[in-house]
ChimeraX commands (.cxc) that place a marker at each C-alpha (Angstrom):
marker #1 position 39.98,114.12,17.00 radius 0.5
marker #1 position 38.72,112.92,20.06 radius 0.5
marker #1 position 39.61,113.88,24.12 radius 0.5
marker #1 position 41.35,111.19,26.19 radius 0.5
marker #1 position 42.09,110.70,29.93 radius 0.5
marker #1 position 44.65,113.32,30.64 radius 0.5
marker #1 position 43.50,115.79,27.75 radius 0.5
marker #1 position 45.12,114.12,24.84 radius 0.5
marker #1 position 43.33,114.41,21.68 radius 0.5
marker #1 position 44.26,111.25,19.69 radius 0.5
marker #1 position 43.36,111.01,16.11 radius 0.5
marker #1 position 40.21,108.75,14.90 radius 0.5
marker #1 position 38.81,107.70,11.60 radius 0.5
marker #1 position 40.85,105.23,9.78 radius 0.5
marker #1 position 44.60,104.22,10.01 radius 0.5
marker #1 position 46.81,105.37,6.93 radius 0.5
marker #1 position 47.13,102.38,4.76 radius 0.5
marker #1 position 50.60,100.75,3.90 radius 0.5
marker #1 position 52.56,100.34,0.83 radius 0.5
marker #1 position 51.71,96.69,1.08 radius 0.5
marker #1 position 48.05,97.35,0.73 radius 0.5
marker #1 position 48.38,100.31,-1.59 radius 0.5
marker #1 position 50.00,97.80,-3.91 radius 0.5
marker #1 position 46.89,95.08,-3.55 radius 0.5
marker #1 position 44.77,97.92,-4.23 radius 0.5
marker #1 position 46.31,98.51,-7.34 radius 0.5
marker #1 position 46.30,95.27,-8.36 radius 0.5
marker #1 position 42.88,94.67,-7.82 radius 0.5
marker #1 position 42.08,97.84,-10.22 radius 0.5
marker #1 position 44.58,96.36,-12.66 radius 0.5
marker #1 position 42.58,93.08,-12.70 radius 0.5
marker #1 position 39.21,94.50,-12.95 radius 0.5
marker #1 position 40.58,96.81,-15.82 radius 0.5
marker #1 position 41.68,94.37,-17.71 radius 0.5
marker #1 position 38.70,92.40,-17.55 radius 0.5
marker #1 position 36.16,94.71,-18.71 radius 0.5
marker #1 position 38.48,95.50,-21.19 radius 0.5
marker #1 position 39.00,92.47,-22.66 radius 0.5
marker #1 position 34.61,92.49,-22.38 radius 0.5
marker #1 position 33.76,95.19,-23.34 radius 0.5
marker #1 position 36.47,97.56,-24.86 radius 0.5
marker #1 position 38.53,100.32,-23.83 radius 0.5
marker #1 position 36.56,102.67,-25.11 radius 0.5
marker #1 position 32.87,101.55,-23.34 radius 0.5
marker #1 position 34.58,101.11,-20.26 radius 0.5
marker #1 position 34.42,103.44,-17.34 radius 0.5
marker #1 position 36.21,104.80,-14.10 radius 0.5
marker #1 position 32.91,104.11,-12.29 radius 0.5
marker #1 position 32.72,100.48,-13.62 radius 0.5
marker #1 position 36.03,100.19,-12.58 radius 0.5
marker #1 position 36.05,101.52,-9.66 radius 0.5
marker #1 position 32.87,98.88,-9.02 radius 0.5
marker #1 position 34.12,95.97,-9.77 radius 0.5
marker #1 position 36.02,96.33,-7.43 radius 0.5
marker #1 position 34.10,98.03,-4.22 radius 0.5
marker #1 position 35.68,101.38,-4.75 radius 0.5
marker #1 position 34.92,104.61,-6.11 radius 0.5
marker #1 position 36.18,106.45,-9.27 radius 0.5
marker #1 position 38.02,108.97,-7.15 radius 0.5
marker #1 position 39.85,106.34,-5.62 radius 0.5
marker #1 position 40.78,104.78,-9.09 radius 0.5
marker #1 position 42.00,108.19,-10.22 radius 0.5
marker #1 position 44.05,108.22,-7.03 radius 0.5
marker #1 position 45.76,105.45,-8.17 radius 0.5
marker #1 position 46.29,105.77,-11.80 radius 0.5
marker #1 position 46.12,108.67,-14.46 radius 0.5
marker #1 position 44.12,107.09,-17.03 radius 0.5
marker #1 position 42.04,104.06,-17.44 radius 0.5
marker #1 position 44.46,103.00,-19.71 radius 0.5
marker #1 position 47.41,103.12,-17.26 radius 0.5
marker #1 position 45.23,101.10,-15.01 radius 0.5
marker #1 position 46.83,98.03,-16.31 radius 0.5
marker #1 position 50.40,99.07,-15.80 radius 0.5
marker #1 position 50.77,96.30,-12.89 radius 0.5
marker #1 position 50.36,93.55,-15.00 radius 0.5
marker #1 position 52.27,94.60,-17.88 radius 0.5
marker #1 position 55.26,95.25,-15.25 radius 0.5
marker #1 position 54.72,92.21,-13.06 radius 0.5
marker #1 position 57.59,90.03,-14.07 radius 0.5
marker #1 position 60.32,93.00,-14.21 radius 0.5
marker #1 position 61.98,92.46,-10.97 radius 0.5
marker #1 position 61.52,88.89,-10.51 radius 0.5
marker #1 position 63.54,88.84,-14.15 radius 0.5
marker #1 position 66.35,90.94,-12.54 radius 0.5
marker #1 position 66.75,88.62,-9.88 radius 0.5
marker #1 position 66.88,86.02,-12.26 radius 0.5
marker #1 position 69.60,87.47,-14.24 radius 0.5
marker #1 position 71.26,88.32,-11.36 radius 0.5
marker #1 position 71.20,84.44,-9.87 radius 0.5
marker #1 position 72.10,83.18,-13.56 radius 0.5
marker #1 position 75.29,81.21,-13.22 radius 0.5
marker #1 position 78.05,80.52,-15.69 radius 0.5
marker #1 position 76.78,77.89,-18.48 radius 0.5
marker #1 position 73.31,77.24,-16.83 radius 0.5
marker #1 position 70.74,77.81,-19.34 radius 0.5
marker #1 position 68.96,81.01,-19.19 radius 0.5
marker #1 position 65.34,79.67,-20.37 radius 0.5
marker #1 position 65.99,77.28,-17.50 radius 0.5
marker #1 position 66.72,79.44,-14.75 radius 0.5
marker #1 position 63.36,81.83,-15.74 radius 0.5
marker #1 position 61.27,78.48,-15.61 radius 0.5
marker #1 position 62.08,77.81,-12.49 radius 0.5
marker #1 position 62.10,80.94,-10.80 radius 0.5
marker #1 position 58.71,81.99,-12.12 radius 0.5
marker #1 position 57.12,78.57,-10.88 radius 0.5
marker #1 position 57.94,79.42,-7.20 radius 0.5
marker #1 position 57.56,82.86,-7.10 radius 0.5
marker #1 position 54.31,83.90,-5.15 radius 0.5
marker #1 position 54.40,87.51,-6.94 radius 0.5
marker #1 position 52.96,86.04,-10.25 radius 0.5
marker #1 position 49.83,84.38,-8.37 radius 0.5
marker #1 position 48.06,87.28,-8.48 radius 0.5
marker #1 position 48.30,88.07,-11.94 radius 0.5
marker #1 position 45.63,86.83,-14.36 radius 0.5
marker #1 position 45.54,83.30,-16.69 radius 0.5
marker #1 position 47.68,83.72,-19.63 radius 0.5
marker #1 position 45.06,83.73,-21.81 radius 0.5
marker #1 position 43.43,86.99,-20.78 radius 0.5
marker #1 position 47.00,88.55,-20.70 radius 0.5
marker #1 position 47.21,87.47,-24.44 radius 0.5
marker #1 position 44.19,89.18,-25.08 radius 0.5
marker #1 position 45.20,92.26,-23.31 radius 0.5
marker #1 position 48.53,92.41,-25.40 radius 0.5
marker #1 position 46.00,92.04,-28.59 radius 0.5
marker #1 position 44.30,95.27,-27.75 radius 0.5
marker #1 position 47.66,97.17,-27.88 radius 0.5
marker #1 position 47.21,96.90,-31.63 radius 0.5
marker #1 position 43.88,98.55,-31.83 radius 0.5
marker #1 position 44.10,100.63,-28.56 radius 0.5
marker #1 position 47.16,103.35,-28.72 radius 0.5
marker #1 position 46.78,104.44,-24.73 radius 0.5
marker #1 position 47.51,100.38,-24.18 radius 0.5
marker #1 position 50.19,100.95,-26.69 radius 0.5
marker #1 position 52.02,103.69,-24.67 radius 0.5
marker #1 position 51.36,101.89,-21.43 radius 0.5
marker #1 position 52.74,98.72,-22.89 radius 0.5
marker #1 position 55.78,99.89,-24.85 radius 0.5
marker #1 position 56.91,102.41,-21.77 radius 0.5
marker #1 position 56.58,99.45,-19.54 radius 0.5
marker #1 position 59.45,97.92,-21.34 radius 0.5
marker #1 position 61.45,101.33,-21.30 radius 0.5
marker #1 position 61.41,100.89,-17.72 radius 0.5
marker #1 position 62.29,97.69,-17.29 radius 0.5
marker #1 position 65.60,97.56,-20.02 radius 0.5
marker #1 position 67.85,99.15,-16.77 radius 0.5
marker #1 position 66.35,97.02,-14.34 radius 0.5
marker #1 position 67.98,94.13,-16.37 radius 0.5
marker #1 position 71.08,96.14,-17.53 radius 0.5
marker #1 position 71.72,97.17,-13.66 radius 0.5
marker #1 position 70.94,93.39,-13.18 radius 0.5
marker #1 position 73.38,91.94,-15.76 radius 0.5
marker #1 position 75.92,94.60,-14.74 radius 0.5
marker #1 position 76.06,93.42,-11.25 radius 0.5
marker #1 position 76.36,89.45,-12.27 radius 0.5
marker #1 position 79.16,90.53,-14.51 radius 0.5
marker #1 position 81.16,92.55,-11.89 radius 0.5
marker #1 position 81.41,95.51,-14.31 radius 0.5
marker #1 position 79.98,99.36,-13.83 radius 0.5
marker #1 position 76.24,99.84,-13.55 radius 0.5
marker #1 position 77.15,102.48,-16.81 radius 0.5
marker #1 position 79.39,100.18,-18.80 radius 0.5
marker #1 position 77.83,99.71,-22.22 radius 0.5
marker #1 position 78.18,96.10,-22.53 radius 0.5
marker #1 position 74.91,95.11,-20.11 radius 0.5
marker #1 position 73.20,97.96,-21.65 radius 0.5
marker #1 position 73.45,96.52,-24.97 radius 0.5
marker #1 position 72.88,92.70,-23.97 radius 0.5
marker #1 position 69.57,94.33,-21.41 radius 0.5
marker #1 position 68.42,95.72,-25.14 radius 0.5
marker #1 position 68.28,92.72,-26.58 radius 0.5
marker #1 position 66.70,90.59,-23.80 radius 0.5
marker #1 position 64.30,93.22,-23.54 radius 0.5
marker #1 position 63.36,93.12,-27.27 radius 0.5
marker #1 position 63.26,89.41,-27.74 radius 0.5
marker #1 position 61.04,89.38,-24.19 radius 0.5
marker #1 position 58.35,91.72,-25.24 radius 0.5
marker #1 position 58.79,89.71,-29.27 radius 0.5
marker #1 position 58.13,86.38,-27.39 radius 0.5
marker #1 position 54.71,87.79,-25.87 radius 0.5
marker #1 position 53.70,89.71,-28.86 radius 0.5
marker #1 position 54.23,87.03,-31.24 radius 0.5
marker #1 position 52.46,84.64,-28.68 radius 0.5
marker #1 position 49.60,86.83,-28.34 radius 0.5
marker #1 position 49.32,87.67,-32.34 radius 0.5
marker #1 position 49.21,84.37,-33.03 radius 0.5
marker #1 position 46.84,83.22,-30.32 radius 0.5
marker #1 position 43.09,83.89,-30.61 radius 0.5
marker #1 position 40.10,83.67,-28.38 radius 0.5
marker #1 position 39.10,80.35,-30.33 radius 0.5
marker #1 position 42.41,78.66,-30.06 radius 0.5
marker #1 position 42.30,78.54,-25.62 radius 0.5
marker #1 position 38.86,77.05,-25.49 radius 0.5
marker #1 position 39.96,72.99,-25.56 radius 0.5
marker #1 position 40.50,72.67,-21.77 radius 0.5
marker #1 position 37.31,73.31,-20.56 radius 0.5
marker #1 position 37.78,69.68,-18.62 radius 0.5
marker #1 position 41.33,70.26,-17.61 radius 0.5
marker #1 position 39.76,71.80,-14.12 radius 0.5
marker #1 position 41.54,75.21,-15.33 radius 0.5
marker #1 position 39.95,78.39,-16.75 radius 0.5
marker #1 position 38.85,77.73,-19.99 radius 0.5
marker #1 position 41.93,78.02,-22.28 radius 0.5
marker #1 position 44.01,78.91,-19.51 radius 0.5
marker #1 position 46.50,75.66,-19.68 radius 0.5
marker #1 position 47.14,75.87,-23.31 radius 0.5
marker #1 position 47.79,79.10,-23.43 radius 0.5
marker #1 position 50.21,78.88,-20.72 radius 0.5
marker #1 position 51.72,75.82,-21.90 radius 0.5
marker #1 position 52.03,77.64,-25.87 radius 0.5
marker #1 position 53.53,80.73,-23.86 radius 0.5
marker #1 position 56.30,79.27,-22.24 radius 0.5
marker #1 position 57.45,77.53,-25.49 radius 0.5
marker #1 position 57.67,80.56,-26.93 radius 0.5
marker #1 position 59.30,81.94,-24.11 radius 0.5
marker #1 position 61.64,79.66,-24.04 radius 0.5
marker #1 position 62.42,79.64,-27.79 radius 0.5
marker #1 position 63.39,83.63,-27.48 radius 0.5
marker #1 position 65.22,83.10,-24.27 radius 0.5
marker #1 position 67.35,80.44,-26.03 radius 0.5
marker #1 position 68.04,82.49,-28.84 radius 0.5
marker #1 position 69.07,85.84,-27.26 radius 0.5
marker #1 position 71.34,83.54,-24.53 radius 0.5
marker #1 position 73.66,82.76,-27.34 radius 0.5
marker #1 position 74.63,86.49,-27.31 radius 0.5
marker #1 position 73.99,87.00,-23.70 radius 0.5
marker #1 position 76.47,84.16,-22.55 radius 0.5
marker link #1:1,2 radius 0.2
marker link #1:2,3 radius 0.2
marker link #1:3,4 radius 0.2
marker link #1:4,5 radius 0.2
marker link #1:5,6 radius 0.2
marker link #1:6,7 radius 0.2
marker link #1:7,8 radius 0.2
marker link #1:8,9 radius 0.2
marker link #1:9,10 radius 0.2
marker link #1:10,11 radius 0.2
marker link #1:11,12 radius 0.2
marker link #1:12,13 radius 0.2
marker link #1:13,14 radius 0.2
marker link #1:14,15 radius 0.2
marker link #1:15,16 radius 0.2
marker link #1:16,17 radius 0.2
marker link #1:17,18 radius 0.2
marker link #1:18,19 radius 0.2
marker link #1:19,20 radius 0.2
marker link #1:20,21 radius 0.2
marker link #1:21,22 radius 0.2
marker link #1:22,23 radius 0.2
marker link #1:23,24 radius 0.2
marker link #1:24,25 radius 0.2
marker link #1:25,26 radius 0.2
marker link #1:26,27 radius 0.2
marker link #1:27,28 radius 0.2
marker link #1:28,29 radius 0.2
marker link #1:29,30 radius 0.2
marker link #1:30,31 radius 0.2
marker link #1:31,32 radius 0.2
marker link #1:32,33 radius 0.2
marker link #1:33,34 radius 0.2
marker link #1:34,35 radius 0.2
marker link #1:35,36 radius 0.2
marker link #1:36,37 radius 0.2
marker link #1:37,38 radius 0.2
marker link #1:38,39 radius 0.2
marker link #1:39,40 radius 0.2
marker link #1:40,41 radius 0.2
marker link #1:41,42 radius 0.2
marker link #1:42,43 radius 0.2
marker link #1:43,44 radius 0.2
marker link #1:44,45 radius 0.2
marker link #1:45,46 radius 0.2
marker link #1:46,47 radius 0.2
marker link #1:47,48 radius 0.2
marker link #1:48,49 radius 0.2
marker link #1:49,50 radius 0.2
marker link #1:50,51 radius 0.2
marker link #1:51,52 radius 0.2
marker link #1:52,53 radius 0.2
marker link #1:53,54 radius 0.2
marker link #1:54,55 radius 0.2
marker link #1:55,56 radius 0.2
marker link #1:56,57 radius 0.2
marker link #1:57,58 radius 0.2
marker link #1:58,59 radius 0.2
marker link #1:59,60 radius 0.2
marker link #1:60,61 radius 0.2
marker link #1:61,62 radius 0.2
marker link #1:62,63 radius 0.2
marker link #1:63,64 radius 0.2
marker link #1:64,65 radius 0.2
marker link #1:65,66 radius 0.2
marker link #1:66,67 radius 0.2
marker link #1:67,68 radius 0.2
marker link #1:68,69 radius 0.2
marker link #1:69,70 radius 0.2
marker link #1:70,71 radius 0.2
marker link #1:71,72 radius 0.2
marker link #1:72,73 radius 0.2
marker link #1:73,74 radius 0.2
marker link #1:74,75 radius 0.2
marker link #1:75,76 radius 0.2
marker link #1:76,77 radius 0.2
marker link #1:77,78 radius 0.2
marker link #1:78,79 radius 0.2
marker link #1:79,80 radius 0.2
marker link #1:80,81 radius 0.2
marker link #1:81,82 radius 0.2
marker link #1:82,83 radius 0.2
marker link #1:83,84 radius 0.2
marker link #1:84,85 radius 0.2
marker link #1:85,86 radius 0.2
marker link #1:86,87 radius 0.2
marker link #1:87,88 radius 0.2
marker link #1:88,89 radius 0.2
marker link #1:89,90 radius 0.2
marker link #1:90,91 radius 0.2
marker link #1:91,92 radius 0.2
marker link #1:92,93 radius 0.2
marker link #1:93,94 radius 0.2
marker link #1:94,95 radius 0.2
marker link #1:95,96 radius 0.2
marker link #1:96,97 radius 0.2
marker link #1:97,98 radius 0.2
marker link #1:98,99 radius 0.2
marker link #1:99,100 radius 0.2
marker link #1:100,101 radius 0.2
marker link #1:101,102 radius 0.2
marker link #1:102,103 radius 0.2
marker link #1:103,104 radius 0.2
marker link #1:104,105 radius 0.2
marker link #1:105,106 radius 0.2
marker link #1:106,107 radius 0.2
marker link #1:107,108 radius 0.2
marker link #1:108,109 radius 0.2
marker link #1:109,110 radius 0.2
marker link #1:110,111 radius 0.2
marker link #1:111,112 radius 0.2
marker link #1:112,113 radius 0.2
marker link #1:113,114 radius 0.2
marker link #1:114,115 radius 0.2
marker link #1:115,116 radius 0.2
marker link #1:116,117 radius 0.2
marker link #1:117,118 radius 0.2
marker link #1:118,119 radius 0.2
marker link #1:119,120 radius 0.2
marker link #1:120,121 radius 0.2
marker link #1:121,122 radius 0.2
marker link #1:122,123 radius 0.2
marker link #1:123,124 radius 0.2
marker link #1:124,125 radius 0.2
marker link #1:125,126 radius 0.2
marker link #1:126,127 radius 0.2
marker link #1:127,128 radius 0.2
marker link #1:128,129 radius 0.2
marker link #1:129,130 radius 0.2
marker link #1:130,131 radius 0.2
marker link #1:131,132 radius 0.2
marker link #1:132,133 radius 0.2
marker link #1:133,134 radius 0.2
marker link #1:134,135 radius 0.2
marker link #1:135,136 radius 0.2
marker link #1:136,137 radius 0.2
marker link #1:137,138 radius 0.2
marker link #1:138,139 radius 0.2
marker link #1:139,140 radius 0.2
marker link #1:140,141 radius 0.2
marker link #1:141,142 radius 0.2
marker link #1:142,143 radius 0.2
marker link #1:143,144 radius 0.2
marker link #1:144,145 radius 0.2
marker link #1:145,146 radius 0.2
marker link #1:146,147 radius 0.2
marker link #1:147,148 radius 0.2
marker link #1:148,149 radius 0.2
marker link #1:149,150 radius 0.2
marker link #1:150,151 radius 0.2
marker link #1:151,152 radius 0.2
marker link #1:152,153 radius 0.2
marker link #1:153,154 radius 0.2
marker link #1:154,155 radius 0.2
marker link #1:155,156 radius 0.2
marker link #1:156,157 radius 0.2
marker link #1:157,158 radius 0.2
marker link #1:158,159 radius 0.2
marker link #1:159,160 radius 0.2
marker link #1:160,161 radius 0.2
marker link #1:161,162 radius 0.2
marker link #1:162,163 radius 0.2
marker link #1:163,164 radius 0.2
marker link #1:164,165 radius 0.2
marker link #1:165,166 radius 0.2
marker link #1:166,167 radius 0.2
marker link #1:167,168 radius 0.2
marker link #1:168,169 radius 0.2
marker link #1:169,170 radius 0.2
marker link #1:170,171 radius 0.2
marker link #1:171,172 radius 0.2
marker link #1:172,173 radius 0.2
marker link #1:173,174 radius 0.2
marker link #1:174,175 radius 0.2
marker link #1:175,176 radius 0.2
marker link #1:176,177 radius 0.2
marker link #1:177,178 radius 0.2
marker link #1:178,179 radius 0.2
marker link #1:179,180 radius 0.2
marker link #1:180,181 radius 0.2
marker link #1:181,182 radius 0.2
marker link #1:182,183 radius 0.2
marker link #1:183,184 radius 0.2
marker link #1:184,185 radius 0.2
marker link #1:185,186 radius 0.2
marker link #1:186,187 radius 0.2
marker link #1:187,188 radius 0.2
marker link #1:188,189 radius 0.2
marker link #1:189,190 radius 0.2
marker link #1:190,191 radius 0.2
marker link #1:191,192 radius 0.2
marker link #1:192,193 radius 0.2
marker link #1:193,194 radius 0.2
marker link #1:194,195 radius 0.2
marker link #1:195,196 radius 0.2
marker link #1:196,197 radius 0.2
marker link #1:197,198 radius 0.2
marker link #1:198,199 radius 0.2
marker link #1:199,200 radius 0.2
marker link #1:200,201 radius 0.2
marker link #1:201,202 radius 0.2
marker link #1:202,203 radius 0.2
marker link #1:203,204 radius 0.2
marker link #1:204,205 radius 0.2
marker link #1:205,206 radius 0.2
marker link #1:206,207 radius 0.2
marker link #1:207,208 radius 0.2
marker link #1:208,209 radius 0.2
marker link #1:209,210 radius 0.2
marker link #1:210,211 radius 0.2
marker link #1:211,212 radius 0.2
marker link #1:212,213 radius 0.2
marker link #1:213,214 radius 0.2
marker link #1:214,215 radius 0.2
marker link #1:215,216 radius 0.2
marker link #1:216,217 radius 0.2
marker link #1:217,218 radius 0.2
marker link #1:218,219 radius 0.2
marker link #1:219,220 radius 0.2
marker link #1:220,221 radius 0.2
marker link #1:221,222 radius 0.2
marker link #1:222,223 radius 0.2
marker link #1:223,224 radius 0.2
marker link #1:224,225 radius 0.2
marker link #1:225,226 radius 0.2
view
């Protein structure tokens, strides 16, 4: 605190931050988490390397997230609201693969999140890793009444009616299906053929094998949707 004309004592030191760049802050740990665990393992990777990567300290990380694991809760939960305003805009007879195509192509929120083919490689380590498990499979808890509250509202019926619950259930399962299967299926040899596409190595292919499998479970659970 410092003396002004008059004898006010205004505050120094820095200004709180906002929700806006509390949010960049935690994506920026998200992305360096990922990475060096994708490097180097879960299990050799550190709050302090972290924390590094990304010009903060390990306090700061800890701040933000319980765990290292939970560190990469952002990215696993990227695409949940953007997917309830999807479902929400879905019309009557449109296709639902084709409304998630082009909604995802112009929204700004997904820029930030990394290529495909490092999130496939993330979603691999869920298998070996049971913190990235927990993270992973309570993101999708989270999100299956985002999309039932979503799919209510389109329908005109209760937020509690059991119909939307039922149909959110099995969008949710046939989402987080789509990405598993892609990323089971998918290995670190199969994304290195665009290396002169101008694109992070892999990264086209991997997008371009994600969406078809997107697509392909988005088609399938529509049928019961509709």
């Amino acid at each position: 605190m410092t003396a002004a004309r008059g004898g006010i004592r205004r505050p120094t030191g820095r200004p709180p931050l906002t929700e806006e760049r509390k949010a960049e802050i935690r994506l920026e740990i998200a992305r360096a988490a990922v990475d060096l665990f994708v490097t180097q393992g879960v299990a050799a990777t550190t709050g302090e390397q972290i924390g590094a990567a990304v010009g903060v300290s390990a306090r700061t990380v800890w701040r933000y997230f319980p765990s290292k694991e939970s560190c990469v809760r952002p990215l696993f939960s990227a695409g949940i609201d953007l997917i309830a305003e999807c479902l929400r805009r879905w019309r009557p007879g449109e296709p639902l693969e084709e409304v998630m195509d082009r909604e995802f192509a112009a929204d700004e929120r997904l820029l930030s999140v990394p290529d495909r083919s490092t999130v496939g490689a993330l979603v691999r380590l869920t298998r070996t890793e049971p913190g990235l498990r927990a993270i992973w499979l309570q993101t999708y808890d989270e999100a299956e009444p985002a999309f039932a509250r979503a799919l209510a509202e389109r329908a005109g019926l209760p937020a509690d009616d059991l119909r939307p619950a039922i149909q959110a259930a099995m969008l949710n399962a046939a989402l987080r299906a789509a990405v598993e299967h892609h990323a089971w299926h998918t290995t670190d040899t199969d994304t290195d053929a665009d290396t002169d596409t101008g694109t992070e190595p892999g990264s086209a292919t991997a997008q371009a094998r994600l969406t078809a499998t997107m697509r392909s479970a988005l088609a399938a659970v529509a049928e019961g949707l509709a």
